[in-house]
VOSE-485798 format. One record per residue (C-alpha): residue number from 1; residue in one letter; x, z, y. Coordinates in steps of 0.1 Angstrom, whole numbers, m for minus. Layout:
// VOSE-485798
{NUM,'A',{X,Z,Y}};
...
This chain:
// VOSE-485798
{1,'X',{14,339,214}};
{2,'X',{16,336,177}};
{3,'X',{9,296,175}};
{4,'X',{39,294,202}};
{5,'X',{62,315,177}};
{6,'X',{55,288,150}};
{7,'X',{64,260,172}};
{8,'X',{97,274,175}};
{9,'X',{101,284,139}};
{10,'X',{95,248,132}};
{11,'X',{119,233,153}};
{12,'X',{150,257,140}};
{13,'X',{154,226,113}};
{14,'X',{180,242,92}};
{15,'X',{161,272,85}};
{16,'X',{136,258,76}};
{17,'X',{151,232,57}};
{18,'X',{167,260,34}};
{19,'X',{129,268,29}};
{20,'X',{126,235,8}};
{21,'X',{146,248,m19}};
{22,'X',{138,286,m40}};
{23,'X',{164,302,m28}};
{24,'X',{158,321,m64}};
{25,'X',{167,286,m83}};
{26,'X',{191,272,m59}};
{27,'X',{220,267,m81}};
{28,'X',{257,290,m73}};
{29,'X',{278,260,m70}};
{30,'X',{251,245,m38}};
{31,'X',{259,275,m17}};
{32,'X',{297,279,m25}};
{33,'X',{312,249,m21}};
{34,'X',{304,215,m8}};
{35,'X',{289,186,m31}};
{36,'X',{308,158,m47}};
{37,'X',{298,121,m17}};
{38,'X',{273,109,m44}};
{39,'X',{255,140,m53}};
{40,'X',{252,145,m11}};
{41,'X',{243,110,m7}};
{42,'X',{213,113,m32}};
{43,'X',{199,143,m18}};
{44,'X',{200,132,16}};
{45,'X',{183,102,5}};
{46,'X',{156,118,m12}};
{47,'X',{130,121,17}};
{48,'X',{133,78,19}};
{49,'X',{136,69,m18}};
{50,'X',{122,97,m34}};
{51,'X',{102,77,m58}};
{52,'X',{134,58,m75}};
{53,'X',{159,94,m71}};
{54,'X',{154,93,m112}};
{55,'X',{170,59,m114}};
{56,'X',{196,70,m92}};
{57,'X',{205,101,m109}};
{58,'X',{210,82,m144}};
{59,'X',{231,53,m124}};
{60,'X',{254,85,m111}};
{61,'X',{268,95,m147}};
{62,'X',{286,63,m156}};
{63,'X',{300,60,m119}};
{64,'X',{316,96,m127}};
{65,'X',{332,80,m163}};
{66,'X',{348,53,m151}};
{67,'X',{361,73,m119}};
{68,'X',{380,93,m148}};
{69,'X',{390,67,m169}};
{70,'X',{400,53,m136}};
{71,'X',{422,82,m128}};
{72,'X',{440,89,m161}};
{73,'X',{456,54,m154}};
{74,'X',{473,59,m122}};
{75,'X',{499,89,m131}};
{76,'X',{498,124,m123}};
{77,'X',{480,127,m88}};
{78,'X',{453,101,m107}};
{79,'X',{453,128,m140}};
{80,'X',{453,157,m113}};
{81,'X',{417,140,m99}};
{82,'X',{406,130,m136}};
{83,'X',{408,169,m141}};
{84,'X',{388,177,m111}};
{85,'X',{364,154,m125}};
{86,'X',{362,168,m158}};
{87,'X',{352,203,m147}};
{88,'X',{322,192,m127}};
{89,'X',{292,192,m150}};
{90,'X',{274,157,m136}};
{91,'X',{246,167,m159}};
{92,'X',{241,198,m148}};
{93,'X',{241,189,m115}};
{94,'X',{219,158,m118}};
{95,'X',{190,183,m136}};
{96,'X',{195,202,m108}};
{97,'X',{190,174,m82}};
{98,'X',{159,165,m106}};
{99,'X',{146,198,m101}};
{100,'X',{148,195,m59}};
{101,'X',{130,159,m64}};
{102,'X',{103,175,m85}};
{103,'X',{96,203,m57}};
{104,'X',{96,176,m32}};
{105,'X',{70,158,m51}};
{106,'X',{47,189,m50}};
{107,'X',{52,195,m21}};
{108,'X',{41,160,m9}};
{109,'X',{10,159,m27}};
{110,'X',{m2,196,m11}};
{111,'X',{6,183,25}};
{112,'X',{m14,147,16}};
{113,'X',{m44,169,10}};
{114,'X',{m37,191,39}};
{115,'X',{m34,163,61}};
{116,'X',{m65,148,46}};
{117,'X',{m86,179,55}};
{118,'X',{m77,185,88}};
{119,'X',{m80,147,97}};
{120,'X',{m46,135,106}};
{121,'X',{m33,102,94}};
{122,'X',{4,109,77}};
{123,'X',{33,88,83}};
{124,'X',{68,81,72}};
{125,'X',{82,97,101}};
{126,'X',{74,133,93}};
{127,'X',{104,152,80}};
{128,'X',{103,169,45}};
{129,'X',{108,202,63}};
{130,'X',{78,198,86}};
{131,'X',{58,194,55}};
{132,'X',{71,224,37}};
{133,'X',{61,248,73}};
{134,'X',{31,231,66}};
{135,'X',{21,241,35}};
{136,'X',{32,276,39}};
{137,'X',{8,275,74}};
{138,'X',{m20,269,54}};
{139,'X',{m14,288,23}};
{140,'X',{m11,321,50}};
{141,'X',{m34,312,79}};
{142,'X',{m63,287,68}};
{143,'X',{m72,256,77}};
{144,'X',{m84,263,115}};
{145,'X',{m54,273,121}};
{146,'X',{m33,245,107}};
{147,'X',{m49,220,117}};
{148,'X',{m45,231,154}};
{149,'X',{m9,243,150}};
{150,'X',{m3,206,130}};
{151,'X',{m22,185,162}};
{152,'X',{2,205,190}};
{153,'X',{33,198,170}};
{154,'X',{28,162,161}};
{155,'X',{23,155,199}};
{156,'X',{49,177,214}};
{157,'X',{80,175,192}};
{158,'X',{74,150,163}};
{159,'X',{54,122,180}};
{160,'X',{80,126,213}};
{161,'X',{86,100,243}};
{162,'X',{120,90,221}};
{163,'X',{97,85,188}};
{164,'X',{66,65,199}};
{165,'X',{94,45,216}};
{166,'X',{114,40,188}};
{167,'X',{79,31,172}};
{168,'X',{73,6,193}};
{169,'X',{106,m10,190}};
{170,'X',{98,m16,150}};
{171,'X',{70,m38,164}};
{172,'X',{93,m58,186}};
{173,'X',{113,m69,156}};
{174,'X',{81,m83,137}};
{175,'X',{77,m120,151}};
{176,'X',{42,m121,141}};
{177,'X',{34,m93,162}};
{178,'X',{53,m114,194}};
{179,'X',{13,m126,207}};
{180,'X',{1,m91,207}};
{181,'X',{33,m73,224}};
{182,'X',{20,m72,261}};
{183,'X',{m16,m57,249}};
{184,'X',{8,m31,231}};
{185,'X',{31,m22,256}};
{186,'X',{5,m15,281}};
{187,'X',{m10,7,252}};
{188,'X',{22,23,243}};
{189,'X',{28,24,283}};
{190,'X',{m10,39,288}};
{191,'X',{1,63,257}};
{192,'X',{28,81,274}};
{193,'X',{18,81,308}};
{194,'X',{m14,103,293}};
{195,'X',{m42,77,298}};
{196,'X',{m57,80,269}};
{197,'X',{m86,69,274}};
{198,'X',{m76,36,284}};
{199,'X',{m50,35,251}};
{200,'X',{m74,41,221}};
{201,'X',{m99,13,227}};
{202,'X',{m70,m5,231}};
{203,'X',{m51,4,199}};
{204,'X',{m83,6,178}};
{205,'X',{m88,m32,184}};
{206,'X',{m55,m39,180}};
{207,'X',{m61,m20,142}};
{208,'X',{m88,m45,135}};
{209,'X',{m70,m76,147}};
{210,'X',{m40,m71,124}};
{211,'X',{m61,m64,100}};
{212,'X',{m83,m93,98}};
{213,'X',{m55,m116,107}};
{214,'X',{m38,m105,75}};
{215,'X',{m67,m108,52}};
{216,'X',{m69,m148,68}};
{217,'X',{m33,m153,62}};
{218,'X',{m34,m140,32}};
{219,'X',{m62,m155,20}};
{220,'X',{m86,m125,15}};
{221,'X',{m114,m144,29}};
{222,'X',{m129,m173,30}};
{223,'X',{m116,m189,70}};
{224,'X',{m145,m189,94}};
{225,'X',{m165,m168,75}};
{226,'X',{m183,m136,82}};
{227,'X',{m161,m108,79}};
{228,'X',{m175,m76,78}};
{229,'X',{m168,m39,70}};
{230,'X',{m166,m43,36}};
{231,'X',{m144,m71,35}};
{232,'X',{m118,m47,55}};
{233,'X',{m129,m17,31}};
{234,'X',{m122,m34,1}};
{235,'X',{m89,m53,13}};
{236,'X',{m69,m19,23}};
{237,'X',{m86,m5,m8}};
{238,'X',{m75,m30,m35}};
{239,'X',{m47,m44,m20}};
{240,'X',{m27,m35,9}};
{241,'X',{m33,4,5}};
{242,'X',{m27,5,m35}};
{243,'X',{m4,22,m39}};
{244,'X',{m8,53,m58}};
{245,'X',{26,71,m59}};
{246,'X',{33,106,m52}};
{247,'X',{55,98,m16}};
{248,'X',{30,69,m7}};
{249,'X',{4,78,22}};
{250,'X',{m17,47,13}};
{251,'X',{m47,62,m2}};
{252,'X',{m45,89,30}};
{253,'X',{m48,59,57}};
{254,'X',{m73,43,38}};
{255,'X',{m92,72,37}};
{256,'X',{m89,78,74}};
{257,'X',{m96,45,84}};
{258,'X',{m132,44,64}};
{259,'X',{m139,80,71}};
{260,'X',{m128,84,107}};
{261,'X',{m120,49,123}};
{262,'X',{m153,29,109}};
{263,'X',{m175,63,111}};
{264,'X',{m208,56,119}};
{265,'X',{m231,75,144}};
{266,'X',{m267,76,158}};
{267,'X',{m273,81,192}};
{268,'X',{m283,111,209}};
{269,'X',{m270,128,174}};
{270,'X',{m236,152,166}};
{271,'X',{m206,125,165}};
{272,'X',{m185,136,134}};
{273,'X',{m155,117,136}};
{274,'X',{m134,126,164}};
{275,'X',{m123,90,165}};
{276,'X',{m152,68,154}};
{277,'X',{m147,27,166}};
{278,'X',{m184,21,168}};
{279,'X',{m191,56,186}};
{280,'X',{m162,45,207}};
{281,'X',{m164,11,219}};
{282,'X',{m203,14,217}};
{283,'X',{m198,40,247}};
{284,'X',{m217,65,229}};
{285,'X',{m181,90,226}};
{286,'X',{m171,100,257}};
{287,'X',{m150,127,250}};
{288,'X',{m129,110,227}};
{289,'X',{m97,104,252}};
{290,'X',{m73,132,239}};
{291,'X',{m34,128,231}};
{292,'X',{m43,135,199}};
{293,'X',{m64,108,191}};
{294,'X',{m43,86,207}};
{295,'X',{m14,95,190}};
{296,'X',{m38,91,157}};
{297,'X',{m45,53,166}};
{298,'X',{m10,43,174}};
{299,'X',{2,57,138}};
{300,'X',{m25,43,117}};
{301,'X',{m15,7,132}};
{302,'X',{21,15,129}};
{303,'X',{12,20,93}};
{304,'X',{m10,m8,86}};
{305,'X',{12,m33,107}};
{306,'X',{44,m23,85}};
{307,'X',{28,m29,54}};
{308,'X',{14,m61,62}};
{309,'X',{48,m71,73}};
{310,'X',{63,m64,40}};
{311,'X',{34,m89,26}};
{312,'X',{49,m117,54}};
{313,'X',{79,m112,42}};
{314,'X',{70,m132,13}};
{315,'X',{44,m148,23}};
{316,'X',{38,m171,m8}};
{317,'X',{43,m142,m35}};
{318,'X',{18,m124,m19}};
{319,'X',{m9,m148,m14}};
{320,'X',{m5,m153,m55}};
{321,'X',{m9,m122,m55}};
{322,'X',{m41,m119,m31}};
{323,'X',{m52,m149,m51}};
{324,'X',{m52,m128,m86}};
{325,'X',{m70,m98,m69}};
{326,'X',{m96,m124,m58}};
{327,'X',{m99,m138,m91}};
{328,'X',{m106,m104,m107}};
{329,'X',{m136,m102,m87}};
{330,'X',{m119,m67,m70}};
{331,'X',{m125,m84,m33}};
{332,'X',{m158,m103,m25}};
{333,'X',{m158,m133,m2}};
């Protein structure tokens, strides 16, 4: 089966990681002989800090002058290093590194739409070289068929036993999330056991929870007031989801939360979301308990959940700043 054959085209990592970079503009001195530590270091960083790789580039040329200067001091096996050093073109190298981040970028954006389209929420835990198949799957086969190659990866190989574990470890460490750990571990536990249908009510409420709980700590509303849709809407909108950057998948899960999670429906009518709340928990869905879906519900409140802790973490820095957003009208009470 030819979906099959992709499957394990995908998981042969290092050929497809080759894939990232034009094998047409990979530079001669990549495939003869092995980096310098620093230039490795960066590229192998570049999936997690992709959005500061220019800073680190410029920070690398000084490091490589005063490793010379360095060397010329300390006799002949120091002079014999300083030489070494010499010959290696740092800025030839670094516009090369440049170039890989550049191609990483595109590369990014393309699968954010992709993902977009077929209706998957991305997360930080999808290599760069699952993105690149990706692209290439769509560019030769369509959308129909992505989307169902895409949905049969995630859950067998990315989305394993070993990563929604690992997952659900992160949450362990977040104190705040201490109250809602034995809701989440029978989710998690539901999750991998394949009830599914038991899991994504579970999870979706738990998306909600976090959610209004933040915009209360953080002051996003008014406390006992009403909160409604658009309160949450606007909150992920114009402030925990704002990022914009190329390697950010805020805009992405704020789109899927609006457009799939708070769907609405009318009875006895089509459901278009595959994972509508109200169609959902308003037993109207009935067909909605799929490892897909369930996988979908546990990753959107993985992402939510991390970037509200990174708010906690400085809790008074980013009420200020939930306090200027307010001020400039950009969230109603």
């Amino acid at each position: 089966m030819e979906e099959n054959k992709d499957l394990e085209k995908m998981e042969k990592t290092n050929e497809i990681v080759k894939e990232v970079l034009d094998k047409d503009t990979l530079p001669q001195e990549y495939k003869l002989q092995p980096l310098p530590e620093p230039i490795q270091s960066a590229i192998e960083s570049l999936e997690r800090v992709g959005k500061t790789i220019t800073s680190v580039l410029q920070a690398l040329e000084p490091q490589f002058n005063k490793m010379h200067s360095f060397f010329e001091s300390v006799g002949v096996i120091g002079q014999r290093i300083s030489e070494m050093l010499k010959e290696f073109d740092v800025t030839k190298h670094l516009n090369n590194i440049r170039d890989i981040a550049q191609k990483a970028e595109k590369i990014t954006i393309k699968f954010k739409s992709i993902m977009v389209e077929i209706g998957f929420p991305p997360h930080e835990f999808i290599p760069i070289h699952c993105m690149v198949y990706t692209v290439e799957l769509y560019n030769e086969k369509g959308i129909t068929y992505t989307k169902r190659f895409i949905e049969r990866y995630m859950t067998l190989f990315t989305y394993n036993q070993k990563s929604i574990v690992s997952i659900y470890k992160s949450w362990e460490q977040a104190k705040w999330l201490e109250k809602r750990m034995p809701i989440l571990n029978s989710a998690i536990d539901g999750h991998l056991n394949g009830y599914y249908a038991l899991t994504i009510p579970v999870m979706l409420a738990q998306i909600e929870g976090v959610l209004v709980e933040g915009m209360l700590i953080l002051g996003a509303v008014k406390p006992n007031s009403d909160i409604k849709y658009t309160n949450q809407k606007n909150f992920l909108k114009k402030f925990l989801l704002d990022e914009k950057g190329s390697f950010s998948y805020d805009e992405q899960i704020e789109q899927f939360y609006i457009k799939t999670i708070l769907a609405n429906f009318d009875r006895g009518k089509e459901i278009k979301s595959d994972l509508s709340r109200h169609a959902i928990l308003h037993g109207e869905d009935v067909n909605y308990g799929k490892k897909i879906n369930s996988l979908k519900a546990i990753l959107v409140f993985d992402y939510i959940s991390s970037k509200l802790d990174e708010l906690y973490r400085d809790i008074e820095k980013s009420k200020q700043r939930m306090r200027d957003v307010t001020e400039n009208n950009l969230i109603k009470q």
